[in-house]
TORDOLO-183693 format. One line per 5 residues: number of its first residue (from 1); their letters; for each residue x, y, z of N, C-alpha, C. Coordinates in pm, 1 decimal, m for minus. Example, Ala and Ser with C-alpha at 12.3 -4.5 7.8 and 13.67 -1.06 7.14 Angstrom:
2
1	AS	1319.0 m569.0 780.0 1230.0 m450.0 780.0 1320.0 m330.0 780.0 ~ 1285.0 m225.0 708.0 1367.0 m106.0 714.0 1290.0 3.0 787.0;
END
This chain:
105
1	XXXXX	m623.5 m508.4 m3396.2 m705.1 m466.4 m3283.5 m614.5 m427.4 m3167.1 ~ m669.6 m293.3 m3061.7 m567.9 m284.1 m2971.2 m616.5 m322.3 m2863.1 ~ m517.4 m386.6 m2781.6 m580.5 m470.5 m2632.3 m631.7 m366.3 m2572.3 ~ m687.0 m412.4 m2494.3 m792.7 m299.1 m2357.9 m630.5 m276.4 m2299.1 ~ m662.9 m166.9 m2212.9 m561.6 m149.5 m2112.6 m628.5 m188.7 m1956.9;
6	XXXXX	m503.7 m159.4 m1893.8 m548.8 m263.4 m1742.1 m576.9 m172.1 m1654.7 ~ m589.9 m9.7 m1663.0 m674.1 44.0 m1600.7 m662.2 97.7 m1437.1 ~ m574.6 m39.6 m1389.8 m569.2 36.6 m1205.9 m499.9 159.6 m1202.6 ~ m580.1 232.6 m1075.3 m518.1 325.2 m1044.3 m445.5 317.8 m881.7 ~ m363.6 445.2 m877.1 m296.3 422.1 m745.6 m301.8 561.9 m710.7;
11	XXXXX	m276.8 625.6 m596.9 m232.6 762.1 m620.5 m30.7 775.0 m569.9 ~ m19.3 833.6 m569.4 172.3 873.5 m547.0 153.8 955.8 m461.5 ~ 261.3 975.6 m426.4 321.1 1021.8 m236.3 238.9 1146.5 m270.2 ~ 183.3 1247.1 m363.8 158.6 1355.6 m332.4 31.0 1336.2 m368.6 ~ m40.5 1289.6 m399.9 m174.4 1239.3 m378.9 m264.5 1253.8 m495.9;
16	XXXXX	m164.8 1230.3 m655.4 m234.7 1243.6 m787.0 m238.0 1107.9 m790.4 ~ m367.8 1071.8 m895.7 m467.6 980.7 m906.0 m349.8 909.5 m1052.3 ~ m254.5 799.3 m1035.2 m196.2 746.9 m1162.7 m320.6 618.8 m1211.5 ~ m310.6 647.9 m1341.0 m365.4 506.6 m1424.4 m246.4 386.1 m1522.0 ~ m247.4 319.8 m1450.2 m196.6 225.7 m1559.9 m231.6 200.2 m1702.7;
21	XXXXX	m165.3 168.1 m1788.6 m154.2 211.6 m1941.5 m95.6 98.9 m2043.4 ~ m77.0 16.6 m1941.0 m36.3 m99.8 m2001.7 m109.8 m225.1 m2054.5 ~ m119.7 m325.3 m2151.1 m213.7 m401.7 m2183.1 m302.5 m460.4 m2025.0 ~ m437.2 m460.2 m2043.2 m476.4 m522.6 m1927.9 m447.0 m672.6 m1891.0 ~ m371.4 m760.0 m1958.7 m334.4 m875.9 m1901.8 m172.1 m890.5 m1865.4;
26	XXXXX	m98.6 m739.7 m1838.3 36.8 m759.1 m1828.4 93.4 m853.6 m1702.6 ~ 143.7 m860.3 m1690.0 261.8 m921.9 m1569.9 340.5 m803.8 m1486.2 ~ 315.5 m806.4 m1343.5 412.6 m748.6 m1248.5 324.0 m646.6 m1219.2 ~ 459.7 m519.2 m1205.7 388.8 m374.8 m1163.8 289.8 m274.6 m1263.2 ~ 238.0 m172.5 m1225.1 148.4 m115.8 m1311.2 253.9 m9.1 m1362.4;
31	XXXXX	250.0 58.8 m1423.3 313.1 184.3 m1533.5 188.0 272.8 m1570.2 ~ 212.4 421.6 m1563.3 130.9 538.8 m1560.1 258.9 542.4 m1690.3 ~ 151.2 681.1 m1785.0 191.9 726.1 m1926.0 382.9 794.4 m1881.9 ~ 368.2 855.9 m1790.2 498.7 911.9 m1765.9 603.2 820.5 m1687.4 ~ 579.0 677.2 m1684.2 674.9 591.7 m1644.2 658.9 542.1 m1450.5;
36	XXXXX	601.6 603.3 m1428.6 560.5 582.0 m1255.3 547.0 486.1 m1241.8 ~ 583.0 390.0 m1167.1 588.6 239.3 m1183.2 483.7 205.2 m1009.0 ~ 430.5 110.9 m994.5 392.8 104.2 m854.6 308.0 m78.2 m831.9 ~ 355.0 m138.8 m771.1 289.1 m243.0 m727.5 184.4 m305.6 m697.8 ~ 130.0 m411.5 m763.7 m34.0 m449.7 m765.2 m59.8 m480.3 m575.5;
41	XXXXX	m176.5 m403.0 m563.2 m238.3 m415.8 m427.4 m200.0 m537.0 m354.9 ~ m214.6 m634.5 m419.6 m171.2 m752.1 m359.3 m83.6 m815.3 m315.9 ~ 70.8 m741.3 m341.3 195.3 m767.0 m375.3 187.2 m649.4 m204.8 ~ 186.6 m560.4 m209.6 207.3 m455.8 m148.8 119.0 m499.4 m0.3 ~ m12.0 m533.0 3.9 m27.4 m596.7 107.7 25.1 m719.0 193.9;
46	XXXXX	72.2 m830.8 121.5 122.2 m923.0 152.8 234.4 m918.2 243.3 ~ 321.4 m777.7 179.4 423.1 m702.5 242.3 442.2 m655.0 381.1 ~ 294.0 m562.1 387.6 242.2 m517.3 474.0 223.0 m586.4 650.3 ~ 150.4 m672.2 558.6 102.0 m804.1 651.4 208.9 m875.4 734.0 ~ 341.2 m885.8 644.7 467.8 m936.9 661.3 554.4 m878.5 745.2;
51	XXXXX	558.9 m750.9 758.8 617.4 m645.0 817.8 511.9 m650.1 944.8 ~ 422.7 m574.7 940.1 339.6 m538.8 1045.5 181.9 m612.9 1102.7 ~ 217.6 m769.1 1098.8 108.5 m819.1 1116.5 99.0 m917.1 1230.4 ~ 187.3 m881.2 1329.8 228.4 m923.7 1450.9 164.6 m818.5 1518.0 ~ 160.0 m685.8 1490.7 83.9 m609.4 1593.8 m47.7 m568.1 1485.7;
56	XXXXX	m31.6 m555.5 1364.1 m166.8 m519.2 1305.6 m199.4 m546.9 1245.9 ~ m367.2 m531.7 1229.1 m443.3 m625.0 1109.0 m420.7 m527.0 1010.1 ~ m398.9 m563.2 895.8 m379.5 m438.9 732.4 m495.7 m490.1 674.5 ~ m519.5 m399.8 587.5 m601.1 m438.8 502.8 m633.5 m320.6 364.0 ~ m658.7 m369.3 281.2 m668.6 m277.2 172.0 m798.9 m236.0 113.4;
61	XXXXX	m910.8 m107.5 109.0 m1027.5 m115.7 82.2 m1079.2 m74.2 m70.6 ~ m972.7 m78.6 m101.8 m974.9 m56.4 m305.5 m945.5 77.2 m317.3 ~ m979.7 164.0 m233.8 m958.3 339.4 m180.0 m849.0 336.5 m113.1 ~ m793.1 289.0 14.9 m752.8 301.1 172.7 m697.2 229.0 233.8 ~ m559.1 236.2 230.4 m476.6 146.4 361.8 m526.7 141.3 502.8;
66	XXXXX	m520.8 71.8 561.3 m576.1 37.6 673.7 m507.2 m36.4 802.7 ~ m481.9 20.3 888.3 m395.3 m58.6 999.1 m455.1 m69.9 1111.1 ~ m522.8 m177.7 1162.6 m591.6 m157.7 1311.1 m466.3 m226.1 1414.1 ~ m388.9 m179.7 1517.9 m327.9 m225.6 1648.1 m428.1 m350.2 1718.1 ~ m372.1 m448.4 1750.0 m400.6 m569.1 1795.8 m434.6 m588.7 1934.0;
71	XXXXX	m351.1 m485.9 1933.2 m384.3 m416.8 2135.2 m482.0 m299.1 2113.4 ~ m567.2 m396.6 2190.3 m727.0 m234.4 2197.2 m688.2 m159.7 2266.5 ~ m572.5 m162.1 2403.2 m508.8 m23.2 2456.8 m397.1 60.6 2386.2 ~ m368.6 38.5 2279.3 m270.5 56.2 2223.3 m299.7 218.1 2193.5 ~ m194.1 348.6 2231.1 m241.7 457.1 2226.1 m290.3 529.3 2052.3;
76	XXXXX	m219.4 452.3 1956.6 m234.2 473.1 1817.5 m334.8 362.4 1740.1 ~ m427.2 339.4 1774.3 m479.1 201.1 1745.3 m526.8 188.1 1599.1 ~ m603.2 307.4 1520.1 m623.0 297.2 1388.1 m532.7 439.7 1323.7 ~ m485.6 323.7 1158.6 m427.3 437.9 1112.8 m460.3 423.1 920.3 ~ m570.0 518.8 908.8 m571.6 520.1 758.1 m535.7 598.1 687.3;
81	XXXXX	m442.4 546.1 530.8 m409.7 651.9 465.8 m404.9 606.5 346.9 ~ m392.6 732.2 242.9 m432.1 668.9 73.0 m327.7 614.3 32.4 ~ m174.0 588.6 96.9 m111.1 508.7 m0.4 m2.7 440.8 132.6 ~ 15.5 310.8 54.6 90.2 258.8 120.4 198.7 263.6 216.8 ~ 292.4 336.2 135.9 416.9 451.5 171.8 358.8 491.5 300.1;
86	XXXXX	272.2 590.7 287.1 186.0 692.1 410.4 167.2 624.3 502.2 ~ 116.2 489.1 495.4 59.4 417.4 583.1 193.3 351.1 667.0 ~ 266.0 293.1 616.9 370.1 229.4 695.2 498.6 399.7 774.6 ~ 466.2 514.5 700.1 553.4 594.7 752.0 461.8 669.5 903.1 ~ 353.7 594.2 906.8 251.3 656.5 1054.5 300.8 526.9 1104.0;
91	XXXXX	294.8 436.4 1096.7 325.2 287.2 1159.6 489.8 292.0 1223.3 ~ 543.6 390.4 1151.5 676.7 369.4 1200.1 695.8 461.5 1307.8 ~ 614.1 573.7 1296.7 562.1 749.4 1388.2 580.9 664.2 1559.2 ~ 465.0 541.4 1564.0 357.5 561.5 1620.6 443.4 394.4 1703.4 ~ 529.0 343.2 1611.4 570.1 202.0 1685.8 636.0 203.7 1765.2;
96	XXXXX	622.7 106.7 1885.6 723.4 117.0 1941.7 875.9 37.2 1905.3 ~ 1039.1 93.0 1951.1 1115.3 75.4 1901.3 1120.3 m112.8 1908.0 ~ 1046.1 m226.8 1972.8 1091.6 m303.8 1934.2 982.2 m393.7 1857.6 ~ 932.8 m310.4 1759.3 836.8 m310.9 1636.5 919.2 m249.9 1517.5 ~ 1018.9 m305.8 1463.0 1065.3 m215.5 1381.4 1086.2 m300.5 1269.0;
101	XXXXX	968.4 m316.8 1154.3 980.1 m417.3 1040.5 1107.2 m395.6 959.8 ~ 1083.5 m506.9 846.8 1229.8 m497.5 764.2 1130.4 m358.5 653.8 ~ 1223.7 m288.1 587.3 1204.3 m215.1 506.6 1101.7 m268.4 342.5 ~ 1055.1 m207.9 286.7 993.0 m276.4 170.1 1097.0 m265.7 35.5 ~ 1131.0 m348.5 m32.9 1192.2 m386.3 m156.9 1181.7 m278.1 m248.1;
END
């Protein structure tokens, strides 16, 4: 019998839709048929949170990164985008210089 596969998807910096392909009970990152490797939501938020959660709330909506500024005057206050990457490279646009997280792994 062949296992189910695990199905998540992500999209990549240019905004194609990858599926993971690997048994659905694997361990770690997900893998698309052509080797694209990319990090379970949860791993990647935690990150997020870690980096930028002194000035913003993150959050992930199964679709949509999400960054709300902590300061309601803050001139950049929401910033959504479909992938992670995207999201922390507006966060970096938009921060000021002594907001400057550690890089992601």
């Amino acid at each position: 019998m062949i296992p189910p596969l695990c199905g998540q998807t992500a999209l990549n910096r240019n905004g194609s839709r990858r599926t993971c392909v690997l048994d659905a009970d694997h361990p770690g990152d997900h893998e698309d048929p052509t080797g694209w490797t990319w990090q379970p939501p949860e791993t990647v938020l935690a990150h997020l949170r870690d980096a930028w959660g002194t000035t913003h709330r993150i959050a992930w909506t199964g679709a949509l990164w999400v960054a709300v500024h902590r300061d309601p005057a803050a001139p950049w206050r929401t910033h959504v985008e479909p992938t992670p990457d995207q999201l922390e490279d507006r966060l970096r646009q938009h921060a000021t210089p002594h907001v400057a997280p550690r890089p992601r792994p």
